[in-house]
N, C-alpha and C positions, 0 to 999 in steps of 0.2 A: 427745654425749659419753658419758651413762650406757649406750648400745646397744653403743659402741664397747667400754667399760671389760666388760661383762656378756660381748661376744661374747670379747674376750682372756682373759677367766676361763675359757668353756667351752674354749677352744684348746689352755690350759694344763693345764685337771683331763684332762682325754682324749689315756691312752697312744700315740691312734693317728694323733696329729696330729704326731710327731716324722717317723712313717715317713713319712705322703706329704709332707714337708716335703721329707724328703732323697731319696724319689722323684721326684718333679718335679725337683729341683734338680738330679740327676745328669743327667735328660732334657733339662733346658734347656743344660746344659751342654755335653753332647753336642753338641748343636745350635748351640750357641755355636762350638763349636771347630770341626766340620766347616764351617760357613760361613766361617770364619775363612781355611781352607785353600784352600776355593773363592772365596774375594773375593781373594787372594792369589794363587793360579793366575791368576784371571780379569785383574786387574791386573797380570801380571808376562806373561802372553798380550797383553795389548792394549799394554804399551809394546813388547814385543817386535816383534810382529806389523807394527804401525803404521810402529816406525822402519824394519822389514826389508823389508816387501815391498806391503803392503796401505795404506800413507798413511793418511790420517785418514778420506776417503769417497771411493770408488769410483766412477764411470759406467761403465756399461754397458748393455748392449741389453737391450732389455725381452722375456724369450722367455717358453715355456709351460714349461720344463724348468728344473730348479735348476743356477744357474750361478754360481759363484769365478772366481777371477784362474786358479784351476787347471782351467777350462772348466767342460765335462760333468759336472756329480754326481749323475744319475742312478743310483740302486744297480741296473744291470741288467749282461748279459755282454754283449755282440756292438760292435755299431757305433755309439759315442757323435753324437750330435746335434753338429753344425755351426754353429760360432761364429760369428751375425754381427757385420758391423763397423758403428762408430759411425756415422749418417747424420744429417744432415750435420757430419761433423768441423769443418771450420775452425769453424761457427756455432756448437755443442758446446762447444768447447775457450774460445771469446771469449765465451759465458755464463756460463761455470765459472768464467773470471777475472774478470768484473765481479761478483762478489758478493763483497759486505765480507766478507772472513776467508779468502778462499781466497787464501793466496802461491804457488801454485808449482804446477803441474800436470806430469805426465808421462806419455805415452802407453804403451801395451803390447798387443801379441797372444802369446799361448799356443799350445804343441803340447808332443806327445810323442815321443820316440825312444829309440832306443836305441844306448848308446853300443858300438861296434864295434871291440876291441882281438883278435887274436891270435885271433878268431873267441867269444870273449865278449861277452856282451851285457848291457849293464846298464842298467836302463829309468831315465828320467831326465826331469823338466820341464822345460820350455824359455820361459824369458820372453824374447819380443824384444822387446829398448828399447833406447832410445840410451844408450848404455855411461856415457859421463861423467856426463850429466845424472843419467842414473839414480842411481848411484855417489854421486853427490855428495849429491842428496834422499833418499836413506835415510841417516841417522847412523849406524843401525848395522853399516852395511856396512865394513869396513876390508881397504883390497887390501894383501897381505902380500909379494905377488911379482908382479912384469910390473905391467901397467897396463891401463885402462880401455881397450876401443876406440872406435875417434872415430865421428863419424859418416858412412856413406858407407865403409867399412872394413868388411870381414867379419870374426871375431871370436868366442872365447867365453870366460867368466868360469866357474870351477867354486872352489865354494868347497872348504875344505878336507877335510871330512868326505866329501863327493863324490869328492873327486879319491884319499882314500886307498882308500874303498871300490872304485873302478874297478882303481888299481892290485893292491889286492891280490887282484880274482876273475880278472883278464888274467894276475897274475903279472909286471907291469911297474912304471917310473918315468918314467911324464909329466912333463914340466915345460913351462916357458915356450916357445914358438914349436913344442913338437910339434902335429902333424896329428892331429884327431882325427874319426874318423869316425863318422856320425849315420844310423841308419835311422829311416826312416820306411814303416809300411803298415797296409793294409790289411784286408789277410788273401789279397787277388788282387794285387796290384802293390805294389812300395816306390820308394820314392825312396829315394836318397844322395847325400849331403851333405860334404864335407871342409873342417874349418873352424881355424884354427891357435889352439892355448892363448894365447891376450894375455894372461892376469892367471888369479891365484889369490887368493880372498879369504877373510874369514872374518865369523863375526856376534858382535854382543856377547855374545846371549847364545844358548848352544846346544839347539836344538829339532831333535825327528825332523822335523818337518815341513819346515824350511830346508834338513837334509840332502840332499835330493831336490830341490834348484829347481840350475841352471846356466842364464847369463845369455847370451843370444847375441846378434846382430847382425840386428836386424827383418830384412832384405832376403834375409838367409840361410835363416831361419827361412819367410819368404815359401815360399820357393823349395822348400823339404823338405816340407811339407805342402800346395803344391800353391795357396797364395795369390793371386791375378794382383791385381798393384801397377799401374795405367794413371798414377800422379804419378809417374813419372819426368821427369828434367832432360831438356829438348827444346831443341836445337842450333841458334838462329837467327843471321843474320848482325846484322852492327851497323846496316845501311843499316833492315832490318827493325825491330829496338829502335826505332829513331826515326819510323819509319813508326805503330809500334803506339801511341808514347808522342803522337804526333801530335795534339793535338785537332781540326785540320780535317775539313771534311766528306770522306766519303767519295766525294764526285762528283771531288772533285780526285784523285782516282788516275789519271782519263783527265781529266784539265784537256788534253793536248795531243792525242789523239783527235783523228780529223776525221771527220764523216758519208760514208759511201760506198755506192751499190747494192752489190746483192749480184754483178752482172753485172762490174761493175769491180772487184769485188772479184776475181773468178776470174779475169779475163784481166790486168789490172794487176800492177803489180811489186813488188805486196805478199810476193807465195810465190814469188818469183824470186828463186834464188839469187845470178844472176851480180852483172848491176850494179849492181843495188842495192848487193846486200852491197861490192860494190867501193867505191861512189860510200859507204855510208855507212862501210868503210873509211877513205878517203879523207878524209872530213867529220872522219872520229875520230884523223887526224891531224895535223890543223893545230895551231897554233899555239894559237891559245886554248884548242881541245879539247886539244891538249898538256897545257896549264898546270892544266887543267880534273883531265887527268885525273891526271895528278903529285900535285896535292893529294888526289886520293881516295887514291891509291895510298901518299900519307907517311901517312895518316891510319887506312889500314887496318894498313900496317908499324908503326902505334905500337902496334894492339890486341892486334897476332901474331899470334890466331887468330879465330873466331869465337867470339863471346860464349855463355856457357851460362847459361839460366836456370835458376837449381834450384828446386824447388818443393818444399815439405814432401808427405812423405808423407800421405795422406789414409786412407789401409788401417789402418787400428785398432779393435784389439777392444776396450779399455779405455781410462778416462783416468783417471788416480791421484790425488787432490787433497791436497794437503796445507796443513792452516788454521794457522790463528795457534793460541797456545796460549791465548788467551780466549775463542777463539773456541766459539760453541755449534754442535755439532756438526748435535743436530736439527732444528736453525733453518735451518740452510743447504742442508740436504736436504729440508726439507717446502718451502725457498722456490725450487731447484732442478727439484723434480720439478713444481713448478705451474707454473713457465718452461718445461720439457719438454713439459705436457700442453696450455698453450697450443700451443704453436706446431706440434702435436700428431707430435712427434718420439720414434720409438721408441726410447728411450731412459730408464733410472732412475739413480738416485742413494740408495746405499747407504752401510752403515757399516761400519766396517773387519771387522765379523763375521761378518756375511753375504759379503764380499768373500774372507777368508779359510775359507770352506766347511765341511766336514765337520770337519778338524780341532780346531775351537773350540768347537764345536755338541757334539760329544762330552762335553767336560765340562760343557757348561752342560744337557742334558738329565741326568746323571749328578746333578747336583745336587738336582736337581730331584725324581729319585729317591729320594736317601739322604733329601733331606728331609721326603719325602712316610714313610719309615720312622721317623724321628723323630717326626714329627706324630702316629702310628698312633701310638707308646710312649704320647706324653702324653695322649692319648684313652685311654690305657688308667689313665694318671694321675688323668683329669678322671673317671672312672668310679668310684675308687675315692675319689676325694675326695666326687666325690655322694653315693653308698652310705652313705658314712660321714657327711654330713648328715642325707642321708635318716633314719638309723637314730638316730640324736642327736636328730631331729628328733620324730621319734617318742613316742620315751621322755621327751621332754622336753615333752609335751602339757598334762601338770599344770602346766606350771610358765608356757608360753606363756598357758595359760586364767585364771591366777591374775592376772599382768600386765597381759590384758584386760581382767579383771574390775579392775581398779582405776585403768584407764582410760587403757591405753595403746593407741592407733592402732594400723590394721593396717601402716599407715607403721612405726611404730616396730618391730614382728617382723619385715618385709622390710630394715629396716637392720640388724638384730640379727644378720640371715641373712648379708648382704651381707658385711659387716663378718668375721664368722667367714672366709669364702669368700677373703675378700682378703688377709687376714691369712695364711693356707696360701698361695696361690698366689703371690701380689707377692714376699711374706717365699723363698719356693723361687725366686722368678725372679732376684730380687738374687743370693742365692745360688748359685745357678746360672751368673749374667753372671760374679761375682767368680770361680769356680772355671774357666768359661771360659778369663777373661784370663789366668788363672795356668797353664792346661792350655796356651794358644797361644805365650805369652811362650816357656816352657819348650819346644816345639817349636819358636819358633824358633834358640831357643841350640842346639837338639841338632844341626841342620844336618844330620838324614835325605836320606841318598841314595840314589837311584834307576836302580836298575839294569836293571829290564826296559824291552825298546824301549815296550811298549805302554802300562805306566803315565807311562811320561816322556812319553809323546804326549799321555794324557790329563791328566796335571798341569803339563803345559807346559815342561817339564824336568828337568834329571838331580838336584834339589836338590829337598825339597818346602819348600813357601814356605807362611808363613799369616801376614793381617795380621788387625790389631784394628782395627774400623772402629766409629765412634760408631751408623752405621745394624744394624749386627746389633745390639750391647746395645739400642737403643731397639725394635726388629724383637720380639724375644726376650722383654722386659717386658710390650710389648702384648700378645703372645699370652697371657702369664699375666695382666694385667685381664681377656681375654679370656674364660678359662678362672673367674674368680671369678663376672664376672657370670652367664654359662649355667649355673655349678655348683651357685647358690644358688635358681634358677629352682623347681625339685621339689622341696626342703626345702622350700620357703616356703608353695608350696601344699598340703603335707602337715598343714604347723604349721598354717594359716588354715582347714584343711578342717573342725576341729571345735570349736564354738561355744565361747564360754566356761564356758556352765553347764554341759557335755558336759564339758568339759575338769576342773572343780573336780570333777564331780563322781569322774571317773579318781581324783582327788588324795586322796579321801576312800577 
């Protein structure tokens, strides 16, 4: 307690322990509120993101190139890398659903086009998924006009922002059931596409990044960029269905077969058309073969046609997962990709960040920055706070040599040091949090807005958001214990450098 009360006394006699007080404190502050902004961004990004487009985690193929829901992010010009598809899908999509916390999966593939009005073109993303399902597992999605399309339907969904921007570089008024035309190329060949408006929607909350996605109809989407889908529904009869559902041996297909040379074969009236076919004519018109055949024939008239099997598409580039809301995200991903590397399927399991690509990545490197400039301030802080022990320290050699000489530990002038150091720094870092909270609060009442396209990308919308989170105060304190303990480090050994008879004898 006497190191504690000795170091408060020097704090107080020295003019210069006000300034780096309220130095640090404006630097921590700083620091306070711009995290504040970016933990607000980052959280107003990931509910946005998650409900909109990205879900809670991601599958997809495991490539050598950075890949999003929005493909290719390679920052290069020419011909983006080739998106493959999930292998094996069904076994994929039935692993994703047996882990505890995944409810709901929905598949997706991606392209680009352009959309084609009056000889304008407006570049555009293209998510193919199934319309409703999709619609339905993203909350933030809300159709305003027309409706979702079904499955097996061709189809596209342009949200609002989208659809005003088309209209007004065409100079026109889309609305529900017009034609809209989709390039797709190359740079040597294109495809086109014509696909009719079903629905206009919108998001809850407005991002540049959602501006640019329009939702289309997978099998269309196949088709424009050039995809070959081999699950298609394949047309069998019903006699077939039962054939296939059949569990008997496969030898009973020729249960009625009879053995024959190959000699009787060729002259026999197996490949003779006449009497035979007469004679089994004939056979197929009796009476029982009648009745025989009557009933196949009410039985096919009740099916009306033949039976289609549909099969789910297997052509998928992505699969969307979306968990519960207790769910731990990075549990179901680290336990996901060990089921993946077992069964040793190219394929990972992502979080909605990495899923959502360069857009998100932008502010969280951004961050990263501004705080690495913060950080440089308070080294410039933690400099002047040393200098200023240093020099305290110094001058204050009679007075350390006197204390030893009457028999205090060199424990005791390291806590003496200590003590001073914490008292600056802790005492600024408080103050610092508390001018924070008050700098944050008061930005959120102002409800600053945002007007250029590129800042509202990088803050995640046209509003800037900042929260108070208990981890930056606690983030923000630590760095100033931080800063006490390293600061006191070279006073200490300044003051213990000279003996104590060395020291009394300065004092004389």
């Amino acid at each position: 307690m006497y190191a504690l009360r000795l170091a408060l006394k020097n704090v107080i006699s020295r003019k210069s322990s006000l300034v780096i007080i309220l130095f640090i404190s404006f630097a921590i502050a700083l620091l306070f509120v711009s995290n504040a902004v970016f933990d607000g961004t980052d959280h107003g990004l990931e509910r946005t993101f998650i409900n909109s487009f990205t879900g809670n985690i991601v599958l997809r193929p495991k490539v050598d190139f950075p890949l999003s829901l929005f493909g290719d992010e390679t920052p290069v010009t020419g011909k983006l890398s080739e998106i493959p598809t999930l292998v094996p899908y069904a076994k994929i999509k039935e692993a994703a659903l047996g882990v505890e916390g995944v409810r709901a999966v929905v598949p997706q593939i991606t392209g680009y086009a352009a959309v084609n009005v009056n000889d304008k073109r407006v570049p555009i993303s293209l998510f193919g998924v199934p319309g409703e399902q999709y619609t339905t597992l993203m909350s933030s999605i809300k159709i305003v006009e027309g409706r979702a399309f079904k499955d097996g339907e061709a189809g596209l969904l342009l949200n609002t922002d989208a659809l005003a921007r088309i209209n007004k570089t065409a100079g026109v008024n889309l609305g529900i059931g017009s034609d809209i035309q989709l390039l797709n190329g190359d740079g040597v060949s294109f495809s086109i596409r014509s696909v009719p408006l079903s629905g206009i929607y919108t998001y809850d909350s407005q991002n540049p990044t959602l501006s640019g996605i329009a939702l289309i109809s997978p099998q269309t989407l196949r088709d424009l960029i050039g995809m070959q889908d081999f699950s298609d529904s394949v047309e069998i009869e019903e006699s077939q269905i039962d054939l296939i559902e059949d569990d008997s041996s496969i030898d009973d297909l020729f249960g009625n077969s009879q053995d024959f040379d190959g000699e009787e074969a060729l002259d026999g009236p197996v490949f003779a058309g006449g009497d035979s076919a007469g004679s089994g004519a004939d056979s197929a018109s009796g009476d029982g073969a009648g009745e025989a055949s009557s009933g196949t024939s009410g039985t096919s008239g009740a099916s009306g046609e033949n039976v289609a099997l549909q099969a789910e598409s297997s052509v998928w580039s992505y699969l969307i997962c979306m968990t519960d809301a207790s769910a731990n995200e990075g549990k179901i991903i680290k336990q996901l990709n060990k089921v993946f590397k077992e069964k040793e399927w190219a394929v990972q399991a992502v979080n909605w960040r990495d899923a959502a690509g360069g857009s998100v990545y932008i502010s969280f490197y951004l961050r990263i920055i501004f705080n690495i400039g913060i950080v440089l301030i308070l080294l410039t802080g933690f400099i002047v706070v040393n200098n200023t022990l240093t020099v305290s320290s110094i001058s204050r050699i009679g007075e350390t040599g006197t204390i030893r000489a009457l028999g205090a530990k060199r424990g005791f002038v390291i806590k003496e040091f200590l003590c001073e150091t914490s008292l600056l720094t802790i005492t600024s870092g408080i103050i610092g949090c508390l001018l924070g909270c008050l700098f944050t609060f008061m930005l959120q009442k102002a409800h600053i807005g945002i007007s250029n396209t590129y800042l509202a990308q990088l803050f995640g919308g046209k509003t800037l958001t900042a929260a108070i989170t208990a981890s930056n105060a606690i983030q923000n304190l630590s760095l100033s214990v931080l800063l006490a303990v390293v600061g006191c480090i070279y006073p200490v050994r300044v003051a213990l450098r000279a003996t104590p008879v060395e020291a009394m004898r300065r004092q004389v």
